[in-house]
N, C-alpha and C positions, 0 to 999 in steps of 0.2 A: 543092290547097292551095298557099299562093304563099309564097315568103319576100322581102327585099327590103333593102336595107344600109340603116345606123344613118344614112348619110350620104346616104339618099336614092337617084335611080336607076329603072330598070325592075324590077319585080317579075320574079321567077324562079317560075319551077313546079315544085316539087319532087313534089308526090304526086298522080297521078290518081284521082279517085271515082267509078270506072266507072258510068255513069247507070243501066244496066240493070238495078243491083242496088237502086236508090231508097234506099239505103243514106244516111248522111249524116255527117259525119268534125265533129270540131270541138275546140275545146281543144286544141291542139295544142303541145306542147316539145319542142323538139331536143334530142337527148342525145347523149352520147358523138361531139362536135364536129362533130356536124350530120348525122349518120350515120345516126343513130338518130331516128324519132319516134315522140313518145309521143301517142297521141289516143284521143278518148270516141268511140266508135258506136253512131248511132243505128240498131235494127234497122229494116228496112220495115213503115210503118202506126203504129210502135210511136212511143215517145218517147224520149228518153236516158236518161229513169229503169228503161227495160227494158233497157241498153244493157249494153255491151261498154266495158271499155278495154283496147286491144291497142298494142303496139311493133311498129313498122314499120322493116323494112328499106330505106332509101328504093334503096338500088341496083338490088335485084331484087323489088321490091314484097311482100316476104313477112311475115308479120302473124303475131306470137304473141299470143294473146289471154293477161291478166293476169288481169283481173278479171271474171269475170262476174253482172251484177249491181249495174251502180256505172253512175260518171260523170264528170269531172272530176277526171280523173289526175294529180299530180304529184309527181315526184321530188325529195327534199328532200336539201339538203346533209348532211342529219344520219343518212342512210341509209336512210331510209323514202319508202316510196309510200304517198300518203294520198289520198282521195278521199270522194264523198258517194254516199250509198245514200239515200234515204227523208229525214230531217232528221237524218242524223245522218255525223256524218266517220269516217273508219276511216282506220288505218292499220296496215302491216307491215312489219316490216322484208324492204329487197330488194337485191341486191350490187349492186352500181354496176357493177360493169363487164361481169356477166352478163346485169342486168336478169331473175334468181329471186329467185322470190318465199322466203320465209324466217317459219317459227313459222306462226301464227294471225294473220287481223285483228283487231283492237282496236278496237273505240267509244270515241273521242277527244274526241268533241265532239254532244252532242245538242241540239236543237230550233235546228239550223241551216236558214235558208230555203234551202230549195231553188229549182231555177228549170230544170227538167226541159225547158220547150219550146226552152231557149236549149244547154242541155248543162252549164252553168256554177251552179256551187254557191256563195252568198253568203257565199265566205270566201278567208282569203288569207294566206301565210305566208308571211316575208321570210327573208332567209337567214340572218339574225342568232339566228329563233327567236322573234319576236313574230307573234302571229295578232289577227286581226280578223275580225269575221265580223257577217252581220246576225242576231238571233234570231229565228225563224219565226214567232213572234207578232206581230213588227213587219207579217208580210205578211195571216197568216192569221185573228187572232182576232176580226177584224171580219165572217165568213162568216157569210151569212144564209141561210134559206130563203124563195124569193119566187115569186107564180106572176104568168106573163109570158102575155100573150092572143096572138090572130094578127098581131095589129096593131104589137106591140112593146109595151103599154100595163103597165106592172107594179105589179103589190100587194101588199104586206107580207103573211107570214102569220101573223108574230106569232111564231114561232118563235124562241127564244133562240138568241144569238149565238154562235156554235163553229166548230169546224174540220171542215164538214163535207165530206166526199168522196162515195163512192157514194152516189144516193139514188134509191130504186126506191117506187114506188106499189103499195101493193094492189089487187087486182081491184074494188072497192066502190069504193076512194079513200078510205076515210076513216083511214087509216094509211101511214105511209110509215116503212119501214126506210132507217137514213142509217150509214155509215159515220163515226164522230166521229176524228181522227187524236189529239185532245190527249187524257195522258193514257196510258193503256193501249192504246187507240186499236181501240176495240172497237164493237159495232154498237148501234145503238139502234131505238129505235122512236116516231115522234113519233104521236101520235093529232091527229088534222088537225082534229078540232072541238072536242078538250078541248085541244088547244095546251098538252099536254103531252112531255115525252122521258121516258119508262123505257129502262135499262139491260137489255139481250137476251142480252148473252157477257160471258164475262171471260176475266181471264187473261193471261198474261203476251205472246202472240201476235198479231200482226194479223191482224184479224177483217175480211173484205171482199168484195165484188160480191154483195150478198144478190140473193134471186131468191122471189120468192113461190110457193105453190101457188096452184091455183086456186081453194080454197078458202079462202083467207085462212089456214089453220089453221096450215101450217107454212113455213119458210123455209130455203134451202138457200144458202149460204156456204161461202168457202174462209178457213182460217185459216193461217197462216204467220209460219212462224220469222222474229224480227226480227235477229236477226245473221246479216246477209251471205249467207242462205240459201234457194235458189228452192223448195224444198222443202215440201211442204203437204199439206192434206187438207181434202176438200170433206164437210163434218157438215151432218145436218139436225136441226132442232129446233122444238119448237110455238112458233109465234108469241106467245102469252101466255106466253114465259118457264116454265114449267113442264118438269117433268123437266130432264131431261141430253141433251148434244147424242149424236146417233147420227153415229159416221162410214161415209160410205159407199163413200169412191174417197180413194187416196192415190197423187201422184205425186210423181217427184225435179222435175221441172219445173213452173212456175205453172202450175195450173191453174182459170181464172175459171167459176161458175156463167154463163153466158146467157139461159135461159127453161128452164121444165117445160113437154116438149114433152106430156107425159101421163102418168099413176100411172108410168108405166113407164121412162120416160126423161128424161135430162136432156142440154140442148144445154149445149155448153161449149167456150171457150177456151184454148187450151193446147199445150204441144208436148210433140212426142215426147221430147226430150231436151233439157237446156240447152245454149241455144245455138240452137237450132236455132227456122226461124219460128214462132210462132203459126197456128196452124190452128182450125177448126171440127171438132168433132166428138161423136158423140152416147155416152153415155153411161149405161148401162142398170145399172139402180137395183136388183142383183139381187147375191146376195153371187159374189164371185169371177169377177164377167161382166168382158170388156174394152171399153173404151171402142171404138168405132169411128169411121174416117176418114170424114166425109162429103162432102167432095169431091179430087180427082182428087191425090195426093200432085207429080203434077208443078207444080201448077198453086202462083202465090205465097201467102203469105201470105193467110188471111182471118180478120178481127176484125171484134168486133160483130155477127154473123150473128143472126137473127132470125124467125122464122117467122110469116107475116099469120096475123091471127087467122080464117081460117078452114081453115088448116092447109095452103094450096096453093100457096104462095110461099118461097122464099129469098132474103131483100136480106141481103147482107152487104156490107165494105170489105176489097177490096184493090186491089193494082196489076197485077195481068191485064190484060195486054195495053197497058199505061201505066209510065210514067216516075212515076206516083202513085196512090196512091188513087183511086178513085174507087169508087161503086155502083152495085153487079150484082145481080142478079134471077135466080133460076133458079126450076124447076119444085123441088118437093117432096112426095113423097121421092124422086122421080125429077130427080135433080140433073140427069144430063146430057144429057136429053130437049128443054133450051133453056138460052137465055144470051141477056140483056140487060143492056148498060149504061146507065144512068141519067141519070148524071150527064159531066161533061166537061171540068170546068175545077176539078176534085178536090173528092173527098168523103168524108166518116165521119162515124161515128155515126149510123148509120140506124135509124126506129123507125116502125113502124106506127101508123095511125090506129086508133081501136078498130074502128072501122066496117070498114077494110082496103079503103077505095078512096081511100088516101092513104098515100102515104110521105115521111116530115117527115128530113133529115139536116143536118148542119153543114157549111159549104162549107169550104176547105182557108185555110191562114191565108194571107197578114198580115189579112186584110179577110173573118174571121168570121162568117158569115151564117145564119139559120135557113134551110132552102129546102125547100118543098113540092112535090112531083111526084100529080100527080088520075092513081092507074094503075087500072086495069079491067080485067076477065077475060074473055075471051068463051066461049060455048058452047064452040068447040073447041078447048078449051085453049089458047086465042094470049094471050101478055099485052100490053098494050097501054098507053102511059102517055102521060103530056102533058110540056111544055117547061117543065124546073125554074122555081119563081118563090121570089122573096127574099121572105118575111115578115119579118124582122127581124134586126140586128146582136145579136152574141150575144159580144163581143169582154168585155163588162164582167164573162160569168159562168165559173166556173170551165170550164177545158175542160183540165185539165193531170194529167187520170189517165191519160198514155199511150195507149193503145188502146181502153182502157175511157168508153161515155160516162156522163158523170155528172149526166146531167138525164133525166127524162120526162116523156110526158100522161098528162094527166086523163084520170079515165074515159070523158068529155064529148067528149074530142077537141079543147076546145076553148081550152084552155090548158096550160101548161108549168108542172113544178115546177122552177125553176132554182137554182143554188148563186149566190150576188151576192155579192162583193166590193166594199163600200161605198168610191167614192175617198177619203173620207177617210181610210180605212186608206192605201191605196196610195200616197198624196202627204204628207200629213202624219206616219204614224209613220216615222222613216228613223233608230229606232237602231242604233250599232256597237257591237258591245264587244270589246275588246283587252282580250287576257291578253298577258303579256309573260314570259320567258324560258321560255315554252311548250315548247321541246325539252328542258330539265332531266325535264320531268314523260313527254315522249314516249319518252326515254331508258330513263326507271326502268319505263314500263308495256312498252314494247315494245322486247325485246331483239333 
């Protein structure tokens, strides 16, 4: 990070981001006369919406983490740190010259747009005590569902217009579980040839990364605390909405459903502790069983993990062995029997062909790509794949869950359900709204 005078000049270096940790600093305030900085971190693979905001000691590089959970930190004249989680601003009171935190966060402000890939929350506080901020509808409520062929060619599916996030297919195809954020921001279920939504969860929680059986019968989800809390539990429940959800795994740290490897287990996303990376690990569906690590705890970060469908494959995304992302391939369940990388010029969101002599992932940003790799198994267990190719930009559909991706195929193999952000949401709605003497009310709520 550079800083640089009001009067122009050469930029100075104040903080190094050591590259090896693919770590990513951003948002950044000097405090306490330039001694002190405050910044968002992104974890590796993750997004800043999984992130950190920590105070750095610039002399000897030392980092108190604040927040865990947030994103766009700042400290306010009126003795608070406020920041954004999800669409929503919090703040607490924190001592100015200790930089401790003080009481409980407080929800300040909801259905603020977020902007997770950038670090920065679409709001802004002056020192007077007037806020502005964009409302998330200006970004979000034009989100459609749309399915997108090999070619880039896209078609309406008729689906009403929402805020949708997760959206996972059934093994048929003729249902897809979506994650809707407005609202209570709970799960739905669209039926893909009556081109209808029913209601799946409620309740005061977010409801999110649904995962089908392979029966179409039941669906397995994490739900979570909406204030400030990584906190959660993975429930299952029958797809037709009947009965009550059954919980089956509960951790203090997020933990994401990823596939039902079989009756017996479930793959999933998660860490040991908050804070700590995202890993892969398997998860057996038994009362008082523990989750187990499925690959090597030295090894970085892996998100998105995925099993081909004929059960003898691991493609997941980390930065093993890279300054980024990218996807890897191992044997399963014999993780460390081989190891290939895929890709090269960074990768996520990796997902199987049905067939499983294709793996389809997203290329790393600014210049968003669908990319196909043709891999093959031989007799003697060698895996074997072809030279990534670009089927399509993918820059226009939602890719902003973090680590999570939020598109699939068809049963066909032969097209995409993607999340579309029609432009004219994104260019033409651009409301602000300012509340003015804002800090009277942050006063009286947060002592």
């Amino acid at each position: 990070m550079l800083t640089i005078s009001e009067n122009g000049g050469e930029p100075e270096t104040i903080l190094e981001v050591p590259r090896d940790t693919a770590e990513r600093f951003a948002q950044p305030q000097l405090l306490d006369g330039g001694r002190r900085l405050l910044v968002s971190i992104r974890p590796p693979g993750g997004s800043f919406a999984d992130g950190r905001i920590a105070v750095v000691t610039l002399a000897d590089g030392q980092r108190r983490v604040l927040v865990d959970g947030g994103m766009d930190g700042r400290v306010l004249r009126s003795g608070h740190l406020v920041w954004i989680r999800d669409d929503t601003v919090f703040a607490q009171a924190v001592d100015p010259s200790t930089l401790q935190l003080r009481g409980a966060p407080i929800p300040m402000l909801e259905r603020v747009d977020p902007a997770s890939g950038s670090g920065a929350g679409h709001f802004a506080v002056s020192d007077t005590g007037t806020v502005v901020y964009r409302p998330e509808d200006a970004a979000s409520s034009g989100r459609t569902l749309v399915w997108v062929d090999r070619a880039g060619r896209e078609e309406p599916t008729g689906a009403p217009i929402q805020d949708y996030g997760h959206v996972r297919l059934s093994r048929s195809g003729t249902q897809a579980a979506v994650h809707i954020g407005s609202g209570e921001r709970d799960l739905w279920i669209w039926e893909v040839e009556r081109n209808t939504l029913r209601k799946l969860t409620t309740g005061p929680e977010m409801d999110i990364a649904p995962v089908w059986s392979a029966d179409d019968q039941r669906i397995f989800y994490t739900s979570v605390l909406l204030v400030g809390s990584d906190a959660g539990r993975i429930y299952e429940r029958p797809s037709n909405g009947t009965g009550s959800p059954v919980a089956i795994g509960e951790s203090t740290a997020l933990t994401l459903p990823l596939m039902l490897l079989n009756p017996r287990e479930l793959l999933v996303q998660g860490r040991a502790a908050p804070g700590q990376p995202a890993r892969a690990w398997v998860w057996p569906l038994a009362p008082n069983a523990a989750p187990k690590l499925l690959l090597a705890e030295s090894l970085p970060l892996q998100v998105n993990a995925t099993v081909s469908p004929d059960g003898r494959w691991l493609a997941y995304q980390s930065p093993e062995g890279s300054v980024r992302d990218e996807i890897h391939v191992r044997p399963f369940p014999d993780v460390e029997s081989g190891h290939w990388q895929l890709s090269s010029d960074g990768g996520t969101k990796p997902v199987w062909a049905p067939s499983g002599r294709e793996l389809f992932f997203q290329s790393s940003p600014p210049a968003r790509r669908m990319m196909r790799v043709e891999v093959q198994a031989s007799r003697d267990g060698a895996f074997t794949y072809g030279p990534p190719a670009v089927l399509f930009e993918t820059n226009r559909y939602r890719n902003d869950w973090g680590s999570f991706r939020a598109f699939d195929i068809a049963p066909d193999g032969r097209r995409f359900l993607m999340i579309a952000s029609p432009g004219a949401v994104d260019t033409d709605d651009q409301r602000l709204l300012v509340v003015t003497n804002w800090f009277e009310e942050l006063n009286a709520r947060v002592r």
